[in-house]
N, CA, C, O and CB atoms as a CASP TS submission, in Angstrom:
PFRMAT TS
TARGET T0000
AUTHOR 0000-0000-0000
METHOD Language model
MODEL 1
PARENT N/A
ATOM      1  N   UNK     1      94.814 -83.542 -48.800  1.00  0.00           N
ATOM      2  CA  UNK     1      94.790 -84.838 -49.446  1.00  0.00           C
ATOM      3  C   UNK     1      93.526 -85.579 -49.018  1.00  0.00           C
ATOM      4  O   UNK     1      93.160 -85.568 -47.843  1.00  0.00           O
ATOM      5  CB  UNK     1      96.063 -85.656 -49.101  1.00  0.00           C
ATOM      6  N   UNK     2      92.680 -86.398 -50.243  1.00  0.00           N
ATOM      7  CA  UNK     2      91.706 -86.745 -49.886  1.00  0.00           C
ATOM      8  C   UNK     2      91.835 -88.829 -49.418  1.00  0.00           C
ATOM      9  O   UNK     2      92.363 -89.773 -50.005  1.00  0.00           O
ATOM     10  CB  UNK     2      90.744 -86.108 -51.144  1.00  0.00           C
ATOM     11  N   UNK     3      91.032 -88.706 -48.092  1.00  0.00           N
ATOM     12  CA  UNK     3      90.820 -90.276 -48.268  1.00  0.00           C
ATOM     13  C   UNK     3      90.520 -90.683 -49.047  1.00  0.00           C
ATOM     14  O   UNK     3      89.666 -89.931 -49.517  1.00  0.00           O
ATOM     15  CB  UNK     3      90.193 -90.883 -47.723  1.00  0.00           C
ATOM     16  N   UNK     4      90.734 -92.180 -50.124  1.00  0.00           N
ATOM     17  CA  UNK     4      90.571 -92.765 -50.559  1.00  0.00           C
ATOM     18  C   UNK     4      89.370 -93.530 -50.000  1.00  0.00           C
ATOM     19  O   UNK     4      88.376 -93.717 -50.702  1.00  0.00           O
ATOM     20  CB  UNK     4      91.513 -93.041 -50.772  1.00  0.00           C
ATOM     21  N   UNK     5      89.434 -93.870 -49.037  1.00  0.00           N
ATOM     22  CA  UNK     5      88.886 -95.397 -47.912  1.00  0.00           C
ATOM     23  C   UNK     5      87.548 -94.958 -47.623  1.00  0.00           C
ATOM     24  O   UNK     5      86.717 -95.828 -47.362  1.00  0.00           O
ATOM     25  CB  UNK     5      89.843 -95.716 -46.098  1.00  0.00           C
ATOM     26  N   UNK     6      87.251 -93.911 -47.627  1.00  0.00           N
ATOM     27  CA  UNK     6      85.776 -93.279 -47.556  1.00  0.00           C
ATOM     28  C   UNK     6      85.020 -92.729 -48.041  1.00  0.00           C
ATOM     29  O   UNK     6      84.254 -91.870 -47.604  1.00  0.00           O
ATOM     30  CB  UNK     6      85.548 -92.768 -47.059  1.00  0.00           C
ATOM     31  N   UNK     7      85.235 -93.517 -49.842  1.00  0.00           N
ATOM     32  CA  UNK     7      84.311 -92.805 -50.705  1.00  0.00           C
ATOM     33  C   UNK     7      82.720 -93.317 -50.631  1.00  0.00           C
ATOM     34  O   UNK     7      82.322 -94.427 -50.278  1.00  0.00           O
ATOM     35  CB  UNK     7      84.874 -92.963 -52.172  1.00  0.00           C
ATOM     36  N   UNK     8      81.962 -92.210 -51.058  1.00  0.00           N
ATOM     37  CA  UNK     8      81.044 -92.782 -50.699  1.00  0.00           C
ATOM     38  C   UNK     8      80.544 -93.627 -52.548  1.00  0.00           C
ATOM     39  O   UNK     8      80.774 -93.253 -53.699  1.00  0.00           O
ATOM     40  CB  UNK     8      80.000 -91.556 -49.781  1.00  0.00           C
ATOM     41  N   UNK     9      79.707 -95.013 -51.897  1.00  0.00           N
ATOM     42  CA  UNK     9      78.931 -95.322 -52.597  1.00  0.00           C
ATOM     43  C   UNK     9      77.441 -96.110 -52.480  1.00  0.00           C
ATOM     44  O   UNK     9      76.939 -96.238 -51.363  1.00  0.00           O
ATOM     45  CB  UNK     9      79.638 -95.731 -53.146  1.00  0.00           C
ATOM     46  N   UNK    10      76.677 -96.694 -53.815  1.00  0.00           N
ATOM     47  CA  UNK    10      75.659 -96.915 -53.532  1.00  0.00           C
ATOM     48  C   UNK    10      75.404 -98.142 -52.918  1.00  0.00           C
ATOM     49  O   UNK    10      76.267 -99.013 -52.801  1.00  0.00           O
ATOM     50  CB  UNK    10      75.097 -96.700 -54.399  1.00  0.00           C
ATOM     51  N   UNK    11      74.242 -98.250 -52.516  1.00  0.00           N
ATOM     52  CA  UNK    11      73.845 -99.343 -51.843  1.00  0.00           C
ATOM     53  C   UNK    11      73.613-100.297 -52.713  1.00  0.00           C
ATOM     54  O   UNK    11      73.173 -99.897 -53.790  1.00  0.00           O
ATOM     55  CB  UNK    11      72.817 -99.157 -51.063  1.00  0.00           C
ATOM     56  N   UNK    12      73.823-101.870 -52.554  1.00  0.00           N
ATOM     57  CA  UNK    12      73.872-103.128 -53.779  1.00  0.00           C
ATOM     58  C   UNK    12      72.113-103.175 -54.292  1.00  0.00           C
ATOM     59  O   UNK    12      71.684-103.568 -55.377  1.00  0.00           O
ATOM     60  CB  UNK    12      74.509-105.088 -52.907  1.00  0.00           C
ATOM     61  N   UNK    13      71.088-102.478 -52.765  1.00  0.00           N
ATOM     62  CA  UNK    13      70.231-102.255 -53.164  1.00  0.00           C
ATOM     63  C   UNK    13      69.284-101.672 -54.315  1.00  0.00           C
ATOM     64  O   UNK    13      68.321-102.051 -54.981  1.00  0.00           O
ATOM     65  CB  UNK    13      70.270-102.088 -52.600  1.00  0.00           C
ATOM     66  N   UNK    14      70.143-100.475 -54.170  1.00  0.00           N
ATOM     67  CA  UNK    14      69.523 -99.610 -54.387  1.00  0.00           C
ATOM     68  C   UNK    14      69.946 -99.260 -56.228  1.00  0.00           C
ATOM     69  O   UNK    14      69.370 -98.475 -56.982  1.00  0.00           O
ATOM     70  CB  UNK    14      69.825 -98.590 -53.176  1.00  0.00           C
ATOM     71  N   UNK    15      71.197-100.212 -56.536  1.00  0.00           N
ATOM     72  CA  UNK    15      71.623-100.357 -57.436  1.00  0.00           C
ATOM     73  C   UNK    15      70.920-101.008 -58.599  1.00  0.00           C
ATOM     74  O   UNK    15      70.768-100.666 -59.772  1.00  0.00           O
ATOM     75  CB  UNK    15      72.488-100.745 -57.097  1.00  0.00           C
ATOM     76  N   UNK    16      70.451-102.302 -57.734  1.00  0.00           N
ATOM     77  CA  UNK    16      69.447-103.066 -58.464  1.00  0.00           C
ATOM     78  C   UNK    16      68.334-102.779 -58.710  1.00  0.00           C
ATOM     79  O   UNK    16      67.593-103.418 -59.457  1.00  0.00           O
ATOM     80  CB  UNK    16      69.247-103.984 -58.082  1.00  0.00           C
ATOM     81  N   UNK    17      67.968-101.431 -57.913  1.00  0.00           N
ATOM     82  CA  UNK    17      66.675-100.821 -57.839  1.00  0.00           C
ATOM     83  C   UNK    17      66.523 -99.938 -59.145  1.00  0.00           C
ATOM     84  O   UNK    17      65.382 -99.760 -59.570  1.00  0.00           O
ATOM     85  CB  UNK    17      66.526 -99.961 -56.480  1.00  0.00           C
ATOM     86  N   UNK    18      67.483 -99.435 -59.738  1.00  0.00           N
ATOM     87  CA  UNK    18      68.073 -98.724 -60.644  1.00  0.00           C
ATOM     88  C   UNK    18      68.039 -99.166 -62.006  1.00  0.00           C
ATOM     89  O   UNK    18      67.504 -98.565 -62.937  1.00  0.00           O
ATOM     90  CB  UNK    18      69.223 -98.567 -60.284  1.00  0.00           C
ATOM     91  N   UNK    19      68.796-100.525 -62.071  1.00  0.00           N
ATOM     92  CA  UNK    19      68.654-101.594 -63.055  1.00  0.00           C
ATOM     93  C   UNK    19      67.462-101.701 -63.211  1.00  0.00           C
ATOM     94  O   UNK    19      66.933-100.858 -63.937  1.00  0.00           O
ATOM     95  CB  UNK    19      69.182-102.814 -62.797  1.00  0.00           C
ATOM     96  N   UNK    20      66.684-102.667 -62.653  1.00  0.00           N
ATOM     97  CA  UNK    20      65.448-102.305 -62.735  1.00  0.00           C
ATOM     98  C   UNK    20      64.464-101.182 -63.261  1.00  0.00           C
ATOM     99  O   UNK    20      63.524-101.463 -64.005  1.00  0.00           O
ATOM    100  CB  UNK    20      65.335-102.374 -61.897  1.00  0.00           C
ATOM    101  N   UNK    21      64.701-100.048 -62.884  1.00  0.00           N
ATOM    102  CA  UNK    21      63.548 -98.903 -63.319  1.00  0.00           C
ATOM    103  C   UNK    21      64.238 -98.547 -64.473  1.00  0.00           C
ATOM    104  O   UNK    21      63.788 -97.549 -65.036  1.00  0.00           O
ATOM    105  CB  UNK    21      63.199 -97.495 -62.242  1.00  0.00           C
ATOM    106  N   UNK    22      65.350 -99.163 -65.060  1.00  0.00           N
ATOM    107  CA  UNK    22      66.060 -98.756 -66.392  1.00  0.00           C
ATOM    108  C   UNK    22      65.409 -99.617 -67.438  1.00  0.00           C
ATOM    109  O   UNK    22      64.751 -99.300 -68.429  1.00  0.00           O
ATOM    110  CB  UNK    22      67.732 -98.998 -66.381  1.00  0.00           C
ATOM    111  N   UNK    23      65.771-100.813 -66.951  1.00  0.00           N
ATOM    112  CA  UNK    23      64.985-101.880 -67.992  1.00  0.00           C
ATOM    113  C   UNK    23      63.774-101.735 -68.146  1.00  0.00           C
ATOM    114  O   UNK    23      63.182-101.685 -69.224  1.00  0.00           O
ATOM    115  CB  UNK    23      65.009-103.229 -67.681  1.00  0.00           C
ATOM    116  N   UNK    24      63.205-101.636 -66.804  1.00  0.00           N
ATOM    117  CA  UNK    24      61.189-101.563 -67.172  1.00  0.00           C
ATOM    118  C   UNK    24      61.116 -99.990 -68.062  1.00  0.00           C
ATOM    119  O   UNK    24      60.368 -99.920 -69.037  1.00  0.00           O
ATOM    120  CB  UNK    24      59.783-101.342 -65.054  1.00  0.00           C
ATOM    121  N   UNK    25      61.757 -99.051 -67.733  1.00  0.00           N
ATOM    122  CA  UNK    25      61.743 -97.842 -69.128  1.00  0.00           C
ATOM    123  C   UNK    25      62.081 -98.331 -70.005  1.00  0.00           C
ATOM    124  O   UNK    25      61.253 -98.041 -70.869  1.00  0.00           O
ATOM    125  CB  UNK    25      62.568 -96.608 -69.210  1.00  0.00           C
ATOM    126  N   UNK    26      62.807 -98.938 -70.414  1.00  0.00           N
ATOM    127  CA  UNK    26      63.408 -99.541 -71.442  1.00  0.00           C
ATOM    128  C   UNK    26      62.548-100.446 -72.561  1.00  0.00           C
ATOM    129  O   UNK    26      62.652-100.385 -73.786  1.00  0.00           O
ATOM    130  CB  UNK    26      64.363-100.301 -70.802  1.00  0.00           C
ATOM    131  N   UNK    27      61.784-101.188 -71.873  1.00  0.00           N
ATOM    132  CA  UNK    27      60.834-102.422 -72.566  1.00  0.00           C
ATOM    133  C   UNK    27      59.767-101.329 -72.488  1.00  0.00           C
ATOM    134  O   UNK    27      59.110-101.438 -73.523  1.00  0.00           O
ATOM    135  CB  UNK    27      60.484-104.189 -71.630  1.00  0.00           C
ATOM    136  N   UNK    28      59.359-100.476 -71.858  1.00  0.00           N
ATOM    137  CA  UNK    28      57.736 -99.541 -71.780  1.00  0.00           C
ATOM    138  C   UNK    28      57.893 -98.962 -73.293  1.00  0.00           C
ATOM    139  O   UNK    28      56.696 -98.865 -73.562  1.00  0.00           O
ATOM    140  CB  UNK    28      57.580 -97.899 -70.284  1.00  0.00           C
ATOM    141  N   UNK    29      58.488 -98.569 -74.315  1.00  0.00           N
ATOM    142  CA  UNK    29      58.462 -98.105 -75.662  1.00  0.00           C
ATOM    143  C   UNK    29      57.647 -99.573 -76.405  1.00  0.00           C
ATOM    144  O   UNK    29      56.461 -99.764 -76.675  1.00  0.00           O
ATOM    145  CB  UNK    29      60.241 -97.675 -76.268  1.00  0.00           C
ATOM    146  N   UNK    30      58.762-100.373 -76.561  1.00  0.00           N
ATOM    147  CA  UNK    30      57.984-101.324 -77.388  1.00  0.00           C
ATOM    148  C   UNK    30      56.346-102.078 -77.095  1.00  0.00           C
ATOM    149  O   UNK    30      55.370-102.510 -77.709  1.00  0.00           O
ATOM    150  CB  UNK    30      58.954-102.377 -77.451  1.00  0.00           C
ATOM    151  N   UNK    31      56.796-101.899 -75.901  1.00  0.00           N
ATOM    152  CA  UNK    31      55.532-102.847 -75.717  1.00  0.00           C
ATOM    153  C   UNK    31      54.289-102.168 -75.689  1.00  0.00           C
ATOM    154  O   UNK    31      53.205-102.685 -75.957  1.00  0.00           O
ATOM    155  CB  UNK    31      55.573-103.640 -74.442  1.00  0.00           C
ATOM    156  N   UNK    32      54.525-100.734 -75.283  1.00  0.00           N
ATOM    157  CA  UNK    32      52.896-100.158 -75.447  1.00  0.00           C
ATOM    158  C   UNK    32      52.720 -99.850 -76.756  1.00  0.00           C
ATOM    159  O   UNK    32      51.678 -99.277 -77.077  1.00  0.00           O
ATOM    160  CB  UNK    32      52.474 -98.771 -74.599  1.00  0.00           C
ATOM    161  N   UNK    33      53.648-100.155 -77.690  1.00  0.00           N
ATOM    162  CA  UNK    33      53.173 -99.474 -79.544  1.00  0.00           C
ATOM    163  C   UNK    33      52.704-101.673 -79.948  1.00  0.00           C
ATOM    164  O   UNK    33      51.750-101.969 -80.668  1.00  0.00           O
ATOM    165  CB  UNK    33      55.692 -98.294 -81.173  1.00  0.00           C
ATOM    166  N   UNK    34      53.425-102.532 -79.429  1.00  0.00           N
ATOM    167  CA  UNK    34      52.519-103.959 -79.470  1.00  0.00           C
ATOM    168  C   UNK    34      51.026-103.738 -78.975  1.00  0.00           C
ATOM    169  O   UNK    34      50.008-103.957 -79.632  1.00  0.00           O
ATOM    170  CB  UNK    34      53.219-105.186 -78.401  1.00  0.00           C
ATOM    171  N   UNK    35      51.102-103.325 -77.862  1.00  0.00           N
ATOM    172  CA  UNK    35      49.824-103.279 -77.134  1.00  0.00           C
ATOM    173  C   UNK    35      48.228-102.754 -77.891  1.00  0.00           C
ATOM    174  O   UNK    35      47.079-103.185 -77.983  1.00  0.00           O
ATOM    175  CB  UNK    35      50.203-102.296 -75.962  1.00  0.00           C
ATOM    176  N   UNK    36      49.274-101.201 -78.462  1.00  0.00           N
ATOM    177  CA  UNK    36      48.011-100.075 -79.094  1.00  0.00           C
ATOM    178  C   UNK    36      47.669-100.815 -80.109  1.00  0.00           C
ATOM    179  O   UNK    36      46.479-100.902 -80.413  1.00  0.00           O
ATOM    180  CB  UNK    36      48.418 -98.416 -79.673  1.00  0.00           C
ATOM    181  N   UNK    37      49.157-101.828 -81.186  1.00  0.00           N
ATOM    182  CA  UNK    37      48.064-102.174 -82.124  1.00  0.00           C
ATOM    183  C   UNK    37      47.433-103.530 -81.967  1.00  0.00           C
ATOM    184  O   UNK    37      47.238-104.038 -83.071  1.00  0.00           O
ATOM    185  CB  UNK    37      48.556-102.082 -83.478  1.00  0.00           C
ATOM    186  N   UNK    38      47.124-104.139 -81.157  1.00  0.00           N
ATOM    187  CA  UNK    38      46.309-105.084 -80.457  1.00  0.00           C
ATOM    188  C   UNK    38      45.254-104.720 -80.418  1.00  0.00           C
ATOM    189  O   UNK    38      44.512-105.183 -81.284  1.00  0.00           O
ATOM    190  CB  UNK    38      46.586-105.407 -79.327  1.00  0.00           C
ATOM    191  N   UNK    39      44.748-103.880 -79.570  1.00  0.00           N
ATOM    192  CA  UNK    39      43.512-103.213 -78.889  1.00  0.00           C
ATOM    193  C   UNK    39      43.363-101.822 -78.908  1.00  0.00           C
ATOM    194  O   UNK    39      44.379-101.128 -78.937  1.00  0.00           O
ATOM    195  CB  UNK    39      43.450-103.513 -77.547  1.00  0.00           C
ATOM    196  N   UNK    40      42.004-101.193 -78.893  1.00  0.00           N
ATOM    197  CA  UNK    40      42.335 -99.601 -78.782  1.00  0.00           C
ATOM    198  C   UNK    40      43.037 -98.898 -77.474  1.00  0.00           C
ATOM    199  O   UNK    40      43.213 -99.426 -76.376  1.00  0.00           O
ATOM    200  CB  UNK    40      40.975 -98.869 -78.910  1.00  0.00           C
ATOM    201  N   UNK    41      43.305 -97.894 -77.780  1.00  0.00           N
ATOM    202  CA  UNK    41      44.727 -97.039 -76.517  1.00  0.00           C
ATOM    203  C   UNK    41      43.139 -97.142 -75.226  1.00  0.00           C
ATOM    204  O   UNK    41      43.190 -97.890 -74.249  1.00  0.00           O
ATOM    205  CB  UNK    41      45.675 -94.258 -77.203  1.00  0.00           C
ATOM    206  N   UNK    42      42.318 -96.557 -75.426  1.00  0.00           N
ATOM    207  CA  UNK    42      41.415 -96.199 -73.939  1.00  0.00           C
ATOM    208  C   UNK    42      41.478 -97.307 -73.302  1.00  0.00           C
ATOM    209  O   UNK    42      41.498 -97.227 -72.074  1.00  0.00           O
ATOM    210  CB  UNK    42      39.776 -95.786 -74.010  1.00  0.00           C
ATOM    211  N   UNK    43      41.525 -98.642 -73.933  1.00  0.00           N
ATOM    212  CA  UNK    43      41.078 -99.729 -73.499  1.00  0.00           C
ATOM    213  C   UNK    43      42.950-100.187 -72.797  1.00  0.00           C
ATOM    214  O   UNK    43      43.033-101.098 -71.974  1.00  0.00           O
ATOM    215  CB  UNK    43      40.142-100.755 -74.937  1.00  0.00           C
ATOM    216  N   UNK    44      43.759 -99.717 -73.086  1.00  0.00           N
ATOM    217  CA  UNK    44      45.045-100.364 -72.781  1.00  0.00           C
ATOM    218  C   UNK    44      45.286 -99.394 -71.661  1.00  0.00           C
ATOM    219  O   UNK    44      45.645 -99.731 -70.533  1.00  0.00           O
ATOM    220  CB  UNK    44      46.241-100.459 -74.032  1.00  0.00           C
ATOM    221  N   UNK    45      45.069 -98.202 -72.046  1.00  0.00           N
ATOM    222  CA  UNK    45      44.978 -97.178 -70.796  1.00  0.00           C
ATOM    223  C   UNK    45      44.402 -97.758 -69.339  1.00  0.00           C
ATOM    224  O   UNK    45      44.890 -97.872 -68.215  1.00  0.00           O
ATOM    225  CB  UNK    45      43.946 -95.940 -71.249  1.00  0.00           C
ATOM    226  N   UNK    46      43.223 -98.038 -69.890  1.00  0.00           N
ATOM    227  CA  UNK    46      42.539 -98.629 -68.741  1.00  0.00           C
ATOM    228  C   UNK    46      42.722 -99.636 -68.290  1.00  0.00           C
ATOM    229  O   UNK    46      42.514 -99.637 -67.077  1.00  0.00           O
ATOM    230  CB  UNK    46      41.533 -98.723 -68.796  1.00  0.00           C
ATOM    231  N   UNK    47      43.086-100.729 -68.765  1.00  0.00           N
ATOM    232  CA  UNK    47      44.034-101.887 -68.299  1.00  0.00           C
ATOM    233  C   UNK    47      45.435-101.627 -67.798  1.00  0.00           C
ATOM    234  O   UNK    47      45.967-102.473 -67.080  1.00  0.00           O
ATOM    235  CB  UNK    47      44.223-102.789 -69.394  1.00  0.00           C
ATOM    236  N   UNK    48      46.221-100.250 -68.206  1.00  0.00           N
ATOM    237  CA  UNK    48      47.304 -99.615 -67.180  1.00  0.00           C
ATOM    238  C   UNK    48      46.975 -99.326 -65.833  1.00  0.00           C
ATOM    239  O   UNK    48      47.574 -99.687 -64.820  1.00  0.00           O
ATOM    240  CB  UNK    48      47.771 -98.364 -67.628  1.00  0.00           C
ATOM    241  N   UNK    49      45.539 -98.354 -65.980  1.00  0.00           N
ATOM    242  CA  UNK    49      45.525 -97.400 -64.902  1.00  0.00           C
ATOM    243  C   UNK    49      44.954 -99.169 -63.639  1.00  0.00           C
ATOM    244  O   UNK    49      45.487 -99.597 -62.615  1.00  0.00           O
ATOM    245  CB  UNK    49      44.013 -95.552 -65.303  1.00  0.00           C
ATOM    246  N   UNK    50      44.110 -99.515 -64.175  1.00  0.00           N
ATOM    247  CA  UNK    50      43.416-100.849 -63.043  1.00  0.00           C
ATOM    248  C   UNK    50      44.656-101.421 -62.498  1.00  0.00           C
ATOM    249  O   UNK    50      44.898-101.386 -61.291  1.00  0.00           O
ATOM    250  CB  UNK    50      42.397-102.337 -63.891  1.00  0.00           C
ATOM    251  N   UNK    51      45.692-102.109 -63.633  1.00  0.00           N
ATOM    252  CA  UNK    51      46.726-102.739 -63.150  1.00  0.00           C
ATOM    253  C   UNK    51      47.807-102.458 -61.996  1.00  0.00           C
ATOM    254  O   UNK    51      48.183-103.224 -61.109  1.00  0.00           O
ATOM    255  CB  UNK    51      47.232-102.858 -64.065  1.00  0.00           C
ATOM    256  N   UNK    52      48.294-100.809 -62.334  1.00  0.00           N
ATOM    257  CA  UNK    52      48.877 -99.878 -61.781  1.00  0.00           C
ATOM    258  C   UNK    52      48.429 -99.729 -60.368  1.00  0.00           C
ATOM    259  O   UNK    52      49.199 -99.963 -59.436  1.00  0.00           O
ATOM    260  CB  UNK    52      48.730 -98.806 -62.525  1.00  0.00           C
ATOM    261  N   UNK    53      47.033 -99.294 -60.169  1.00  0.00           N
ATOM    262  CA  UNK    53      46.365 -99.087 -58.681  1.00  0.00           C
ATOM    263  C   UNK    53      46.373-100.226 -57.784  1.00  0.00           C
ATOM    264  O   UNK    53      46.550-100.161 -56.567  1.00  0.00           O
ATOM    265  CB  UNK    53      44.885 -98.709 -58.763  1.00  0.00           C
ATOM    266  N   UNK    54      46.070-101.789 -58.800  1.00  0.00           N
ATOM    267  CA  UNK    54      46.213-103.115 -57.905  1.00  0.00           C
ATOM    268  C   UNK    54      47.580-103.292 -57.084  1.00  0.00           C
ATOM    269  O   UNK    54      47.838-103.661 -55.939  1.00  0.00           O
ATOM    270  CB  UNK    54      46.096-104.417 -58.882  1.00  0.00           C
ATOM    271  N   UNK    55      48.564-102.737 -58.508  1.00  0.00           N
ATOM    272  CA  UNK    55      49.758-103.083 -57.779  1.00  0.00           C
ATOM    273  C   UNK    55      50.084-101.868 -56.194  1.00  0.00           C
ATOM    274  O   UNK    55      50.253-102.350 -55.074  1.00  0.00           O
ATOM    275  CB  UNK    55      51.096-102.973 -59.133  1.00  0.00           C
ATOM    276  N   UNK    56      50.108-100.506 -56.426  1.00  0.00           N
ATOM    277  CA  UNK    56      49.638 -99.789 -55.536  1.00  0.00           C
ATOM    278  C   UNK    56      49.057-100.039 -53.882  1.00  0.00           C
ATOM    279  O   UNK    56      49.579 -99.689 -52.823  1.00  0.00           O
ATOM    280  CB  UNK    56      48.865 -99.398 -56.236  1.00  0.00           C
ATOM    281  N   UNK    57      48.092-100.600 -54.074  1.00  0.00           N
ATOM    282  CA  UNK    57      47.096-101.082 -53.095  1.00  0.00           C
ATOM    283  C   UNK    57      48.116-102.323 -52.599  1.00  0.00           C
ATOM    284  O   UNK    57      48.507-102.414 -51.436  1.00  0.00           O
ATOM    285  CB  UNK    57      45.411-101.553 -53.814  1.00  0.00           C
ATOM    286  N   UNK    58      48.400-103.051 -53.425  1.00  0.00           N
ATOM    287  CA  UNK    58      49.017-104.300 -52.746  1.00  0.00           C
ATOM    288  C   UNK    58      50.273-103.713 -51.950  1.00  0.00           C
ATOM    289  O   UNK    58      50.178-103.569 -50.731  1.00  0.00           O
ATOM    290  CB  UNK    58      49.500-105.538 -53.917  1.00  0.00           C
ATOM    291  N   UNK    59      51.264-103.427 -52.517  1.00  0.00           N
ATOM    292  CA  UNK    59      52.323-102.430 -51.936  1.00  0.00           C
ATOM    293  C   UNK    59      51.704-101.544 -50.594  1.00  0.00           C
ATOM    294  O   UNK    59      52.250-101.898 -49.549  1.00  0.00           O
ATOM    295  CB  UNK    59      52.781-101.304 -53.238  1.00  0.00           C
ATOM    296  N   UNK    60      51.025-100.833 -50.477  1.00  0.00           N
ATOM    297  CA  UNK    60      50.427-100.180 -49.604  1.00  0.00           C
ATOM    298  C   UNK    60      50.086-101.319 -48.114  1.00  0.00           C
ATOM    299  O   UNK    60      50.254-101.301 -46.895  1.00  0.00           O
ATOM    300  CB  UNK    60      49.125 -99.538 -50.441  1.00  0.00           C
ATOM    301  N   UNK    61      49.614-102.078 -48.994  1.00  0.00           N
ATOM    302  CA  UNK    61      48.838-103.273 -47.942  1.00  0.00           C
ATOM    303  C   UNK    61      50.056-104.314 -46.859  1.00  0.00           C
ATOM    304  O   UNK    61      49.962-104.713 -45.698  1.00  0.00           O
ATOM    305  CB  UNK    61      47.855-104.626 -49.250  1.00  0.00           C
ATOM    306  N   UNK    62      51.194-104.472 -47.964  1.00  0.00           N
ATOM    307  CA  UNK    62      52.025-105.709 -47.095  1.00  0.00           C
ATOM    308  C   UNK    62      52.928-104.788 -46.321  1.00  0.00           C
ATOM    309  O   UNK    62      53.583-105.245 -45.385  1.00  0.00           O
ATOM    310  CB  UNK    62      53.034-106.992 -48.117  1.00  0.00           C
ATOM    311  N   UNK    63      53.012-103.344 -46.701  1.00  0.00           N
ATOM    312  CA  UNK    63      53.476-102.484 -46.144  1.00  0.00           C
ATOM    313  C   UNK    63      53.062-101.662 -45.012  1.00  0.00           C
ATOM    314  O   UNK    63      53.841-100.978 -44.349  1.00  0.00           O
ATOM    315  CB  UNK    63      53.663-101.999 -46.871  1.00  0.00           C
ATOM    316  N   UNK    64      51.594-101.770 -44.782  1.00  0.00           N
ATOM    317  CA  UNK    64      51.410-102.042 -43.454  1.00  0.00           C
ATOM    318  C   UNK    64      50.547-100.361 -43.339  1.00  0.00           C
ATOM    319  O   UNK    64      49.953 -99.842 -42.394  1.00  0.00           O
ATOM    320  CB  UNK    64      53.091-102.450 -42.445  1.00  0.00           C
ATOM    321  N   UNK    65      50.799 -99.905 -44.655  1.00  0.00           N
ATOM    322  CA  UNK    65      50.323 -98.562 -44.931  1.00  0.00           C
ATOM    323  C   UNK    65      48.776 -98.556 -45.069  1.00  0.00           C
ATOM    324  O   UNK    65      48.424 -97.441 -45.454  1.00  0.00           O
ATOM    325  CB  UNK    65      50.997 -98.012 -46.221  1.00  0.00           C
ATOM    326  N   UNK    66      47.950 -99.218 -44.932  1.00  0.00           N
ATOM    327  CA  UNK    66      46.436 -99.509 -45.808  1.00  0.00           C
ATOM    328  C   UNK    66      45.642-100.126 -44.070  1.00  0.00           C
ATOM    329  O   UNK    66      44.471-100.503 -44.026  1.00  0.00           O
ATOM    330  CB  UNK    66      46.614-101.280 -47.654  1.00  0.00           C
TER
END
């Protein structure tokens, strides 16, 4: 017979962490087909890849990693 009392589950963290990377997949469809027809793709690309590395670097930095 199995405990009940010691199932395991997730962390409230890590839950929200989840939510999160669901929604930001979620909105990443629409908004890069707004984006492309705004401006050309190399140019949105490249405003990904710059944006992406800032955020990166910053993360890296308060984290004590840099």
């Amino acid at each position: 017979m199995r405990d009940t009392g010691s199932a395991h589950t997730f962390p409230p963290t890590l839950i929200w962490l989840l939510i999160g990377l669901t929604l930001g997949w979620g909105f990443n469809w629409p908004m890069m087909k707004l984006a492309v027809t705004e401006m050309a793709p190399m140019r949105f690309r490249t405003l990904c890849l710059v944006a992406g590395a800032a955020g990166l670097f910053a993360m890296a930095r308060t984290g004590g990693s840099a």
